[in-house]
DOVOSE-737703 format. One record per residue: residue in three letters; residue number from 1; x, z, y of N, C-alpha, C, CB in turn. Coordinates in Angstrom, 1 decimal, decimal comma. Each point is the difference from the previous one (the first is absolute). Last residue first. Glycine has a CB too. Layout:
! residues N
<rec ala NUM <X Z Y> <X Z Y> <X Z Y> <X Z Y>> ...
! end
This chain:
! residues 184
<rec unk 184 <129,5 64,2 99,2> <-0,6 -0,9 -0,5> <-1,4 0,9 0,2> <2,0 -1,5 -1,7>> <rec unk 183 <3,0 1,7 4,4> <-0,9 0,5 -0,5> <-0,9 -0,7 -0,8> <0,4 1,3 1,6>> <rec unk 182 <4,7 -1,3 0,1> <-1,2 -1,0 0,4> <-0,8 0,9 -1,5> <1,1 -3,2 1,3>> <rec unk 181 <3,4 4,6 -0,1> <-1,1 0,4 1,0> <-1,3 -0,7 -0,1> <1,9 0,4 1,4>> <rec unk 180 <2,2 0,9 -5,0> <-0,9 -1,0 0,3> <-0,8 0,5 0,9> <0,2 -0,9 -2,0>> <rec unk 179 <4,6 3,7 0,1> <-1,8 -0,3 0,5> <-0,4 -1,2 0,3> <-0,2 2,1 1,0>> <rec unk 178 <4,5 0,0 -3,7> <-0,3 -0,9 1,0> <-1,5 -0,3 -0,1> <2,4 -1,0 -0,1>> <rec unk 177 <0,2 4,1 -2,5> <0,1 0,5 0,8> <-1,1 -0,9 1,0> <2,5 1,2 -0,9>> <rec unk 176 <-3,8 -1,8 -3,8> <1,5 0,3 0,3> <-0,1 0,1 1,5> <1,2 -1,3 -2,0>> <rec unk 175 <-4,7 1,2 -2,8> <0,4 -0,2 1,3> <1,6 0,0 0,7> <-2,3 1,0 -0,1>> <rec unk 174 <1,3 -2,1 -5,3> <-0,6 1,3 1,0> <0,5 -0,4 1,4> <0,2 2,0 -1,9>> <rec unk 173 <-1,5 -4,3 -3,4> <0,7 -0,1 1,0> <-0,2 1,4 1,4> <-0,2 -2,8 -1,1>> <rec unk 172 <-1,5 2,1 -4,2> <0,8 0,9 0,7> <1,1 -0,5 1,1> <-0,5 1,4 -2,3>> <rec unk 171 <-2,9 -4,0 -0,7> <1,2 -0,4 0,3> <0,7 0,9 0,6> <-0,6 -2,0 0,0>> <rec unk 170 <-3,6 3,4 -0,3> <0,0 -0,7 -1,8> <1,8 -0,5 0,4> <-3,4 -1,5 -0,9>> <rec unk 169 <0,9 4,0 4,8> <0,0 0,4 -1,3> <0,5 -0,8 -1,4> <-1,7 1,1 1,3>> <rec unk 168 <2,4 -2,5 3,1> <0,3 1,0 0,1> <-0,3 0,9 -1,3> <-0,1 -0,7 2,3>> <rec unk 167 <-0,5 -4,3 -1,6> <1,5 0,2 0,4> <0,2 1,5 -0,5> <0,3 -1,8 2,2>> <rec unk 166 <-4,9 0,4 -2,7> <0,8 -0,6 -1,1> <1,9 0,4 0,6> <-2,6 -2,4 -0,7>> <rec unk 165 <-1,2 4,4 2,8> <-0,1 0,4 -1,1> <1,3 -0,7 -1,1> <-2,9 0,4 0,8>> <rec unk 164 <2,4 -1,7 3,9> <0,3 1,2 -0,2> <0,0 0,7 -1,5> <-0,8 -0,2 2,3>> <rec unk 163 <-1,5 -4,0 -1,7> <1,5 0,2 0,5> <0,9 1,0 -0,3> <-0,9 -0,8 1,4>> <rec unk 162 <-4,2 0,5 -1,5> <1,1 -0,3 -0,7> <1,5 -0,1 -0,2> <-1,8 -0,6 0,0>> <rec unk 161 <-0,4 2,1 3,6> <-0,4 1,1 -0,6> <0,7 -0,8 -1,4> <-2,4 1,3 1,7>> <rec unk 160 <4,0 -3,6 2,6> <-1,5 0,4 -0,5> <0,5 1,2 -1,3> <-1,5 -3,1 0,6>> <rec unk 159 <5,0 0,9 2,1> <-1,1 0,5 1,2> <-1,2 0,1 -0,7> <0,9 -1,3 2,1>> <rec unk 158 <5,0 1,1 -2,9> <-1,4 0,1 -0,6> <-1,1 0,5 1,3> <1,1 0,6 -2,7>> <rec unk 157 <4,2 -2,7 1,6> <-0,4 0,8 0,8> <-1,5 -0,1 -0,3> <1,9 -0,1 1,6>> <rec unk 156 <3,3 0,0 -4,4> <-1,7 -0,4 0,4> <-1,0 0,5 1,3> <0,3 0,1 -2,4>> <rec unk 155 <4,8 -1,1 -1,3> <-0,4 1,0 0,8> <-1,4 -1,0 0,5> <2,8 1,4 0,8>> <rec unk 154 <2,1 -0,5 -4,1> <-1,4 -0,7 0,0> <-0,5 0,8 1,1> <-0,5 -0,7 -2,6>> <rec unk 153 <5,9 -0,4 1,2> <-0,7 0,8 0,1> <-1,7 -0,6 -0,1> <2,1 1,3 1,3>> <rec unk 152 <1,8 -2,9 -3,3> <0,5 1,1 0,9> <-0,9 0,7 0,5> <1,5 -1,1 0,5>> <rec unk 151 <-0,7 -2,2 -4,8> <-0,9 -0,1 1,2> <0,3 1,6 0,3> <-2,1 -2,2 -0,5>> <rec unk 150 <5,4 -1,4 -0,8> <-0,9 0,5 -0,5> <-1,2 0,5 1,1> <1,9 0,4 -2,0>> <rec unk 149 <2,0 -4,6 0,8> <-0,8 0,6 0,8> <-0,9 1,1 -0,9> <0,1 -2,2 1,6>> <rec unk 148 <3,9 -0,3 -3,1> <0,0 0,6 0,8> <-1,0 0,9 0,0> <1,0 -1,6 0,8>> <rec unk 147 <-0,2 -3,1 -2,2> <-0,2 0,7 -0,7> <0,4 1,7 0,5> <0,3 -2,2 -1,5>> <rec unk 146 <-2,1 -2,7 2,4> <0,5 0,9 0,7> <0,1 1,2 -0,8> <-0,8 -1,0 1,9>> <rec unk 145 <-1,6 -2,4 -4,0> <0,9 -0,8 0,8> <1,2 0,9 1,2> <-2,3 -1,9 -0,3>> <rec unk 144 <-0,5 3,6 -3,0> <-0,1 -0,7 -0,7> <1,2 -1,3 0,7> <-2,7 1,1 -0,7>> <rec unk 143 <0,3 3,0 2,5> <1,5 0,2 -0,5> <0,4 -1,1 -0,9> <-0,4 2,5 0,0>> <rec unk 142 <-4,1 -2,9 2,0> <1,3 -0,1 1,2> <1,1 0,2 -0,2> <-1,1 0,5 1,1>> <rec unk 141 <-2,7 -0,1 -4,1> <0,6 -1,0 0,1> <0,7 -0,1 1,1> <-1,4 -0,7 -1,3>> <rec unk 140 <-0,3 4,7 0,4> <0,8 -0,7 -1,1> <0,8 -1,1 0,0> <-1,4 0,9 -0,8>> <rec unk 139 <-1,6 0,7 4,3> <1,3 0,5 0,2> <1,0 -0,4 -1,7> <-1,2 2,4 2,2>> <rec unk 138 <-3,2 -3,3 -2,4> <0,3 -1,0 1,4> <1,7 0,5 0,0> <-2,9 0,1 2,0>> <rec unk 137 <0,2 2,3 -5,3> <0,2 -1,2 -0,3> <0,9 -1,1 0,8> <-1,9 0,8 -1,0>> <rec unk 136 <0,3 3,2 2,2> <0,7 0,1 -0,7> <1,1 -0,6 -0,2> <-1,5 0,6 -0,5>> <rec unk 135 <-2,5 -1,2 2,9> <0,9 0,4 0,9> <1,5 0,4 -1,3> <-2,2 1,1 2,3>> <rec unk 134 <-2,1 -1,7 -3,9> <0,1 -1,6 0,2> <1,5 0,3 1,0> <-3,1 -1,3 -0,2>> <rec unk 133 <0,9 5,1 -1,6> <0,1 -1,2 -1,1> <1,4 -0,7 0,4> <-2,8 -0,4 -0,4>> <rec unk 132 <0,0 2,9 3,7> <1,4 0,7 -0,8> <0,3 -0,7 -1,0> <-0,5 2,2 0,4>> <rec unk 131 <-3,5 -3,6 1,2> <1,2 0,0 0,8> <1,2 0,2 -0,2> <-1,4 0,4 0,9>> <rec unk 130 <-2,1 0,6 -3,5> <0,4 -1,6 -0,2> <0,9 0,1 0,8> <-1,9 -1,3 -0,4>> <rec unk 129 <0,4 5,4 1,2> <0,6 -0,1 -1,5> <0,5 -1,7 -0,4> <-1,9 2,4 -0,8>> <rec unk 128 <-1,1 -1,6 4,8> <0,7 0,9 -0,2> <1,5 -0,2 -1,2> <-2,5 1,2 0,9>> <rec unk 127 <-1,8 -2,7 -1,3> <0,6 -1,3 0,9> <1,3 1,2 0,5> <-2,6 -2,1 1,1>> <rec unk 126 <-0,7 3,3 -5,2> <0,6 0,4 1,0> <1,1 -1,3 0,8> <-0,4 2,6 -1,4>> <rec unk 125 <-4,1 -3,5 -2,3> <1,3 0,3 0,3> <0,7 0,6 1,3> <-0,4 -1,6 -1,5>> <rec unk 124 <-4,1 0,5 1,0> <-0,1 0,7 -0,6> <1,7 0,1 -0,7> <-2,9 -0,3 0,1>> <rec unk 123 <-0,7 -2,1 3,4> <1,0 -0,4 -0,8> <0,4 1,2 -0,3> <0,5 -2,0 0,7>> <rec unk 122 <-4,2 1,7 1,8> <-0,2 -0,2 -1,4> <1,0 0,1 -0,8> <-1,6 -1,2 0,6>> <rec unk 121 <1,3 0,6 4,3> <-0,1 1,5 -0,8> <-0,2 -0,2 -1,2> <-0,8 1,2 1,7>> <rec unk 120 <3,7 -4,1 1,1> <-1,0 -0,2 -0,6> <-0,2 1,4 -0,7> <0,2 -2,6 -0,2>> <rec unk 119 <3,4 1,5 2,9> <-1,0 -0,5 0,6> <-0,9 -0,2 -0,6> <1,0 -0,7 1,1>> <rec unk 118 <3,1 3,8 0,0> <-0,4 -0,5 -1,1> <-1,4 -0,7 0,6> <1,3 1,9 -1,7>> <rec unk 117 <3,9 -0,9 3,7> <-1,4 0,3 0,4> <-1,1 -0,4 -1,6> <0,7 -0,8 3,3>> <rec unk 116 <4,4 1,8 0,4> <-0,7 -0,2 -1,6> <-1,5 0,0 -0,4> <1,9 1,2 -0,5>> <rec unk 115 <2,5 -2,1 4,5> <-1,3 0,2 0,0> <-0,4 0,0 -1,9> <-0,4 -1,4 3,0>> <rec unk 114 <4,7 2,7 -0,9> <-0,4 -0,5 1,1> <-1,5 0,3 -0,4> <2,0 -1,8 0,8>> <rec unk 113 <2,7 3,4 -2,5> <-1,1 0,0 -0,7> <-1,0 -0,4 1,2> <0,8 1,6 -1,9>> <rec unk 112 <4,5 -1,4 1,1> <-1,0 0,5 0,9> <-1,1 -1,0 -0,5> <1,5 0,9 2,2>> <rec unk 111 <3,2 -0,2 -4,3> <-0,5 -0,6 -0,1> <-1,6 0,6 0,7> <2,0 -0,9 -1,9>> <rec unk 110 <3,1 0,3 1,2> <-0,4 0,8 0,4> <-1,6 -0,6 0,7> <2,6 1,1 0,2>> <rec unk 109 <2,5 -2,5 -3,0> <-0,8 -0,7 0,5> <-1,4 1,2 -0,2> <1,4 -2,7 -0,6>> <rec unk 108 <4,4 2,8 0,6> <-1,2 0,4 -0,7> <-0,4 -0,7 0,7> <-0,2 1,9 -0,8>> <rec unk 107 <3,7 -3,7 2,0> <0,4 0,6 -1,4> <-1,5 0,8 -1,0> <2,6 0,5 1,5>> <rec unk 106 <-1,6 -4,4 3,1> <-0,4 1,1 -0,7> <0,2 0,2 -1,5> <-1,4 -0,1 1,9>> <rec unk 105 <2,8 -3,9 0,4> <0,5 1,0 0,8> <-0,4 1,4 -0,8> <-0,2 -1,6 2,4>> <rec unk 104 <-1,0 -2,3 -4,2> <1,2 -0,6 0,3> <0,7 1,1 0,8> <-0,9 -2,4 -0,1>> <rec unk 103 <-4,0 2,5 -1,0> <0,9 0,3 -1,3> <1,7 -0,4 0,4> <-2,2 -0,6 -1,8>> <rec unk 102 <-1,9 2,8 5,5> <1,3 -1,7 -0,5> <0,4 0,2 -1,3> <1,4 -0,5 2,3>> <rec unk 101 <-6,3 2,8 0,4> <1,7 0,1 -0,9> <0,5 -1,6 -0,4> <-0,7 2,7 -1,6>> <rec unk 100 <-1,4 -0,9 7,3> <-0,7 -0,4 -2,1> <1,4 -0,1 -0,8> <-2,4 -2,1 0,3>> <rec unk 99 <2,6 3,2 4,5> <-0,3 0,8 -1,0> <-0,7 0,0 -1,0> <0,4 0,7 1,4>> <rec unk 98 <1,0 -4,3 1,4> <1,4 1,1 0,2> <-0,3 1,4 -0,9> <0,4 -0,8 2,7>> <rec unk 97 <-3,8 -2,6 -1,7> <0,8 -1,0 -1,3> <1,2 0,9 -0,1> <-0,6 -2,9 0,6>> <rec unk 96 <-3,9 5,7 2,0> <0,9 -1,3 -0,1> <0,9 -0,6 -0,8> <-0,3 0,6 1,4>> <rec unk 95 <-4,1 2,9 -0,1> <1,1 0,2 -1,3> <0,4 -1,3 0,5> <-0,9 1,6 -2,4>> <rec unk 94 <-2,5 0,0 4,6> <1,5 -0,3 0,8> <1,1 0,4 -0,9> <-0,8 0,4 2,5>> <rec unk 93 <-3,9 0,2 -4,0> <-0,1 -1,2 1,2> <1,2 -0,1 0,4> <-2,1 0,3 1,0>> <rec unk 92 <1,7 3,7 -3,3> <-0,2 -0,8 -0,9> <0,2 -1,9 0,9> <-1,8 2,5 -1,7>> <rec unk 91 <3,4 2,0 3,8> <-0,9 -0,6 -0,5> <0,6 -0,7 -0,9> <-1,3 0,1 1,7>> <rec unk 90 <4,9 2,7 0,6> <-0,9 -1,2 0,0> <-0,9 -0,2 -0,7> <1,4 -0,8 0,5>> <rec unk 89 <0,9 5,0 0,1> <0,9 -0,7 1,3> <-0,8 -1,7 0,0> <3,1 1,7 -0,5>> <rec unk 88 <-4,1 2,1 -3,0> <-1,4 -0,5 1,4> <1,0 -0,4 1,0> <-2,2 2,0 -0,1>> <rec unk 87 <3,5 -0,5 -4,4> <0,4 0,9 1,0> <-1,0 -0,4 1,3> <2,7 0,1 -0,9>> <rec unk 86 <-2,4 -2,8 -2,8> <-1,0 1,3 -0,3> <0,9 1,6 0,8> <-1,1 -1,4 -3,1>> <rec unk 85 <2,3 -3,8 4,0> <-1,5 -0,1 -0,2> <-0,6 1,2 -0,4> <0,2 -2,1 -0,6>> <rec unk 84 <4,5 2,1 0,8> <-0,6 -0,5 1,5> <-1,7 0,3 -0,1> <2,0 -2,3 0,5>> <rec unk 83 <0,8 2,4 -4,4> <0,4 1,5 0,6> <-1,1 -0,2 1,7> <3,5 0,6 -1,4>> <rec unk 82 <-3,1 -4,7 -1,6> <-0,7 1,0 -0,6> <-0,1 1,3 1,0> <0,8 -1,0 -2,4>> <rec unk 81 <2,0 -2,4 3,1> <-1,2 -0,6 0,8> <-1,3 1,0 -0,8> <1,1 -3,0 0,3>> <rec unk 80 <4,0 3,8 -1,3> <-0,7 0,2 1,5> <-1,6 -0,4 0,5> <2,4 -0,6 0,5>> <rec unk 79 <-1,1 0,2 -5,4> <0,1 0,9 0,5> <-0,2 0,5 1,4> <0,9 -0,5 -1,7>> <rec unk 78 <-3,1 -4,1 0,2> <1,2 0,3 0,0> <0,4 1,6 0,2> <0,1 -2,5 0,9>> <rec unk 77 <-4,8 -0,3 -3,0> <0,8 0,7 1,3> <1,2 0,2 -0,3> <-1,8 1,1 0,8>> <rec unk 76 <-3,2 -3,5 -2,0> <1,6 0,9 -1,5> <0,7 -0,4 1,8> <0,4 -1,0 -4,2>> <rec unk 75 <-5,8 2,1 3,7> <1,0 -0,6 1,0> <1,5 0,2 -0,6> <-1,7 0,5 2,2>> <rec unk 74 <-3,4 -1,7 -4,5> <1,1 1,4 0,3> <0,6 -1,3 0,5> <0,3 2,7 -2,0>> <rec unk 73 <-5,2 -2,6 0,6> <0,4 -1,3 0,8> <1,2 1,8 0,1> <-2,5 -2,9 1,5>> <rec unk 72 <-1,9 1,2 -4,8> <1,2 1,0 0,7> <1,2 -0,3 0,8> <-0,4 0,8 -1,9>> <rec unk 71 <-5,5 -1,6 -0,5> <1,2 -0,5 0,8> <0,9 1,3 0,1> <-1,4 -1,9 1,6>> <rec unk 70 <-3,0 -0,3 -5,3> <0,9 1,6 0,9> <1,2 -0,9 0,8> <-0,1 2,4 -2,4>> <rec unk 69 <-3,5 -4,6 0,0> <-0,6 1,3 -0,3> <0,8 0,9 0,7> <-0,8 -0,6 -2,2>> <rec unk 68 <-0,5 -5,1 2,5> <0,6 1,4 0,3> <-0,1 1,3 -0,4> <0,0 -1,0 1,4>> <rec unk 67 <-2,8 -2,6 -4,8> <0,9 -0,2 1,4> <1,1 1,4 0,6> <-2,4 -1,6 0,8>> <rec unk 66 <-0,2 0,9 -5,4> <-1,2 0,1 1,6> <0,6 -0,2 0,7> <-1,5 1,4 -0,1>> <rec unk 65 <3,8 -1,3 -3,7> <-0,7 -0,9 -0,3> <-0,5 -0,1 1,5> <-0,3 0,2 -2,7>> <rec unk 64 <4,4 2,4 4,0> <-0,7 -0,4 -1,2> <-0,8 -1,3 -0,3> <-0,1 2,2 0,2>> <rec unk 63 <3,9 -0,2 3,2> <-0,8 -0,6 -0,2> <-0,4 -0,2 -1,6> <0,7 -0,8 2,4>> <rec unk 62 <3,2 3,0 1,8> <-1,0 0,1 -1,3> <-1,0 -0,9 0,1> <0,3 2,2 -0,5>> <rec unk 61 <4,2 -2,2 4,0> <-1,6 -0,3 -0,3> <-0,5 0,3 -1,6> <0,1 -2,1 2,0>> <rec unk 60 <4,5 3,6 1,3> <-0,5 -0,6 -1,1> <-1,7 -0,1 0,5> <2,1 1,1 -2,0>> <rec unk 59 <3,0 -0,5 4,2> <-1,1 0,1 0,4> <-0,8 -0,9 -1,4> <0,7 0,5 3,0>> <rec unk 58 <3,9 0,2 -3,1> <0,0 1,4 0,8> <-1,7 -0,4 0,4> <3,2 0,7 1,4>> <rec unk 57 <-0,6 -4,2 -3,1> <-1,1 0,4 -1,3> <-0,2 1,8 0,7> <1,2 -2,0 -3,0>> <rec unk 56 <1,1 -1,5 5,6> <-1,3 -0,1 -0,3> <-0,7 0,9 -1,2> <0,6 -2,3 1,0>> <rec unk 55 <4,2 2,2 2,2> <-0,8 0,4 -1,2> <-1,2 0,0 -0,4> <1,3 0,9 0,1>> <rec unk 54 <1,0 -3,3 3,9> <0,8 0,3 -1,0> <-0,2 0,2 -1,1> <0,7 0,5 1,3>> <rec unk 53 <-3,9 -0,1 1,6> <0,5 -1,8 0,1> <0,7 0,0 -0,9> <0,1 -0,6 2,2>> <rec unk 52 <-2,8 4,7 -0,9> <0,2 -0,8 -0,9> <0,6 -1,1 -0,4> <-1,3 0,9 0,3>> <rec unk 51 <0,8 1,1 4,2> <0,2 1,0 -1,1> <0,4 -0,2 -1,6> <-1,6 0,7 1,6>> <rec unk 50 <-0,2 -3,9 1,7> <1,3 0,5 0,6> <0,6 0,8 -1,3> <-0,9 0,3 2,7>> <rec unk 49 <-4,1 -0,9 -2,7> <0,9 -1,0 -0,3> <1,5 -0,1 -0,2> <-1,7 -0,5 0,8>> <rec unk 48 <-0,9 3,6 1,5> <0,2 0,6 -1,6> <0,2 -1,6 -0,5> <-1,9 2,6 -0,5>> <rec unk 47 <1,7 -2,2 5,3> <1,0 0,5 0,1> <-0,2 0,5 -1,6> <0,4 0,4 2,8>> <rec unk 46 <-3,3 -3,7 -1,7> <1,1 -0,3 0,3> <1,4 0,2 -0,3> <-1,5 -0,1 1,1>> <rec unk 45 <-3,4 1,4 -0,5> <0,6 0,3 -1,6> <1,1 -1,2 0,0> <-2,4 1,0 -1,4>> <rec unk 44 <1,9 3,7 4,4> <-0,1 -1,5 -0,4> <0,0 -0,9 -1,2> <0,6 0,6 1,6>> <rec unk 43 <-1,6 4,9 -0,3> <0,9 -1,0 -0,3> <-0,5 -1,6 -0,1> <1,1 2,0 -1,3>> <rec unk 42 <-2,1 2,0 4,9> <-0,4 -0,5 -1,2> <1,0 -0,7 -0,6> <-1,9 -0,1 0,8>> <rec unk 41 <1,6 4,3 2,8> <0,9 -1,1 -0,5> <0,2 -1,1 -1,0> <0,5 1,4 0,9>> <rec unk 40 <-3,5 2,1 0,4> <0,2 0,2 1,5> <1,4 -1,6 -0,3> <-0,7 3,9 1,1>> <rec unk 39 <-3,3 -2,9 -5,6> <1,3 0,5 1,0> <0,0 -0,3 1,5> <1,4 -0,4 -2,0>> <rec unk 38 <-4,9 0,8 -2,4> <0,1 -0,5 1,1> <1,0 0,6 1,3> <-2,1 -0,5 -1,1>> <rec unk 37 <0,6 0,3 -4,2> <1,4 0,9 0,7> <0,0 -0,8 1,5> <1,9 0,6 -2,5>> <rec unk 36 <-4,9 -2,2 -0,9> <0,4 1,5 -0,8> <0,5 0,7 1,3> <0,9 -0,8 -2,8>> <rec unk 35 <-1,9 -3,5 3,4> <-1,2 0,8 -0,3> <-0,1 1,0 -0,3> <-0,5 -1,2 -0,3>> <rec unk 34 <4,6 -1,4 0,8> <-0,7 0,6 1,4> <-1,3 0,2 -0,4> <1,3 -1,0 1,8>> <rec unk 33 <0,8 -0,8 -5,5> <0,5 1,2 0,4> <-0,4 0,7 1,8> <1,9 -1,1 -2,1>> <rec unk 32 <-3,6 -3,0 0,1> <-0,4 1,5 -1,4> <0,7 0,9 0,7> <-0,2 -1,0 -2,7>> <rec unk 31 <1,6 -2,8 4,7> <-1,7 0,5 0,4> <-0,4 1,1 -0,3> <-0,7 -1,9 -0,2>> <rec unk 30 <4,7 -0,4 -0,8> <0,4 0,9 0,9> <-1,4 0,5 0,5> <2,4 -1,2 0,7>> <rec unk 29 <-2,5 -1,3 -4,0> <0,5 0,9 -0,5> <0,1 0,6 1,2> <1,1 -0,9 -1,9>> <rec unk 28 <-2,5 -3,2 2,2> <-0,7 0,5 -0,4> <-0,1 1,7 -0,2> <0,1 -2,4 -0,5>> <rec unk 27 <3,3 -1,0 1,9> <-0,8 0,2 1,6> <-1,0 0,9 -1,0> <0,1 -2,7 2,0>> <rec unk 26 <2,7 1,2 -4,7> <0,7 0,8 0,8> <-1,2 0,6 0,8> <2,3 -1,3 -0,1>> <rec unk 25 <-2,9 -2,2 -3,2> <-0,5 1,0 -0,2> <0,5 1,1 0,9> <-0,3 -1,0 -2,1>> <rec unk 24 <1,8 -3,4 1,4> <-1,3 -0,3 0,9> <-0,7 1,5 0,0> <-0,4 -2,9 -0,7>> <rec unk 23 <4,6 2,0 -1,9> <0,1 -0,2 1,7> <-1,3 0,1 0,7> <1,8 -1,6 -0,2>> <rec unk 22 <-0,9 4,1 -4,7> <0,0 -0,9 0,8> <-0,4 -0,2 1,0> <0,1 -0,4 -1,3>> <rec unk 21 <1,9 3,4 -2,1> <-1,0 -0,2 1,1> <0,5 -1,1 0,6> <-0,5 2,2 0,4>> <rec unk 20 <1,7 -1,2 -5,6> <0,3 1,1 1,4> <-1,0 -0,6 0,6> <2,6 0,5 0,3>> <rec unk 19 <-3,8 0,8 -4,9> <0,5 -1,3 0,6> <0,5 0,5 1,5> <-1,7 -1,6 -1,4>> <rec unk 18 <-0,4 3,9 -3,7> <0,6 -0,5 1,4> <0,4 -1,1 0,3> <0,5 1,8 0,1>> <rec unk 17 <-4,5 -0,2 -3,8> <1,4 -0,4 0,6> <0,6 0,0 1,1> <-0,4 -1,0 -1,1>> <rec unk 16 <-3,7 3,2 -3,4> <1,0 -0,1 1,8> <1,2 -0,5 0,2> <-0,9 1,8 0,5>> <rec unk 15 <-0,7 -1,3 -4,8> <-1,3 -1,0 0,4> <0,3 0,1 1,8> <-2,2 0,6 -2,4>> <rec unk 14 <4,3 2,1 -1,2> <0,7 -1,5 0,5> <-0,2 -1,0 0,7> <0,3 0,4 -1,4>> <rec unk 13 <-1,5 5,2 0,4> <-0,5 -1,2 -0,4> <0,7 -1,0 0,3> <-1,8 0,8 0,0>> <rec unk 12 <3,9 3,8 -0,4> <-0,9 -0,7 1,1> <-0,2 -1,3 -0,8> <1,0 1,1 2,4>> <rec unk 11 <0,0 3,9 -4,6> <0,4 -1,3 0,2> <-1,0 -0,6 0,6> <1,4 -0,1 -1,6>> <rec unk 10 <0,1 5,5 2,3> <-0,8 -1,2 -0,9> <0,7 -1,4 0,3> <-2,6 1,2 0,0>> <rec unk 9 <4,3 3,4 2,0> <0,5 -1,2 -1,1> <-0,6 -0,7 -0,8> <1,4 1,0 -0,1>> <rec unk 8 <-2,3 1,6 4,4> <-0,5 0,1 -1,2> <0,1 -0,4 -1,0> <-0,7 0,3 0,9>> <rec unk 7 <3,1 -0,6 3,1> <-0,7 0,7 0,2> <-0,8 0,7 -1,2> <0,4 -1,3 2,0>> <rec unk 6 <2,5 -3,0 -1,9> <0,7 1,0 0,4> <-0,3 1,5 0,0> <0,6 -1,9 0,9>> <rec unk 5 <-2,7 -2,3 -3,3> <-0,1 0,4 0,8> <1,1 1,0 0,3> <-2,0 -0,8 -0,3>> <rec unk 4 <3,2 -3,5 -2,3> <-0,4 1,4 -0,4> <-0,6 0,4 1,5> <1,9 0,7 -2,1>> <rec unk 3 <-2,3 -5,7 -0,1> <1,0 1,3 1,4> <-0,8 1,2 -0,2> <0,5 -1,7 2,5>> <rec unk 2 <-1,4 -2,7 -6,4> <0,0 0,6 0,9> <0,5 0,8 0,9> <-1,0 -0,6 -1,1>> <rec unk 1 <-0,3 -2,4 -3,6> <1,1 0,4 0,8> <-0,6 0,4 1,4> <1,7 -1,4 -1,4>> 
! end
């Protein structure tokens, strides 16, 4: 038994698990991501704790036999707290508890794509495609207890060449009016 890939509908081995993130791992994550994307407004890993408190399974860890193989870390957002963050009225760093999603208030749940990253070149499954798996699955289980929520919108902001490849060619995400001034 196995998860269909979304992308190539093979079947993924079993031999990868998730797990969400753990506490001691924040300060780590926010590293991988200022190596990639050295901002003018870092995120804390305070402020992706924050983020998560509510919905932990919005940030996953893969791991095989050899250890870490891929991180994903999405921001599930409230409509406003969505329209704010990809209009550029706020960063990622000054997403606050007013624009993460409430299942108690929000109807969809909008889901911003922070850091993805694959950490072993060898591994030879798309951390991409797990993602999408496991985000499924997460919002599955939120209708489980909230039965409601769908997902409204997806969105990303990319600073490397993978990146770009994976939001813009394979997930056909496309720019939108609001410019990013910080250069990489």
């Amino acid at each position: 038994v196995g998860l269909r890939d979304p992308f190539t509908h093979s079947i993924f081995a079993m031999a990868v698990r998730s797990r969400t993130i753990a506490s001691t791992e924040f300060e780590w994550l926010t590293s991988l991501d200022r190596a990639v994307y050295p901002t003018e407004k870092p995120v804390s890993a305070g402020c992706m704790m924050n983020w998560l408190s509510h919905h932990p399974e919005f940030g996953v860890v893969f791991e095989d036999g050899s250890g870490i193989v891929g991180v994903g870390v999405c921001i599930p957002l409230s409509e406003s707290g969505w329209k704010k963050l990809v209009s550029g009225q706020i960063s990622e760093s000054e997403v606050s508890d007013a624009e993460l999603f409430n299942p108690q208030r929000d109807h969809n749940v909008y889901i911003h794509f922070y850091h993805v990253e694959k950490l072993q070149r060898d591994f030879r499954q798309s951390i991409v495609s797990l993602i999408l798996v496991h985000l499924r699955d997460s919002v599955d289980a939120l209708r489980s207890s909230h039965p409601e929520p769908q997902i409204g919108g997806l969105s990303a902001l990319t600073a490397s060449r993978a990146g770009i490849d994976i939001f813009f060619n394979r997930l056909n995400f496309r720019e939108t009016s609001s410019v990013c001034d910080e250069h990489v």
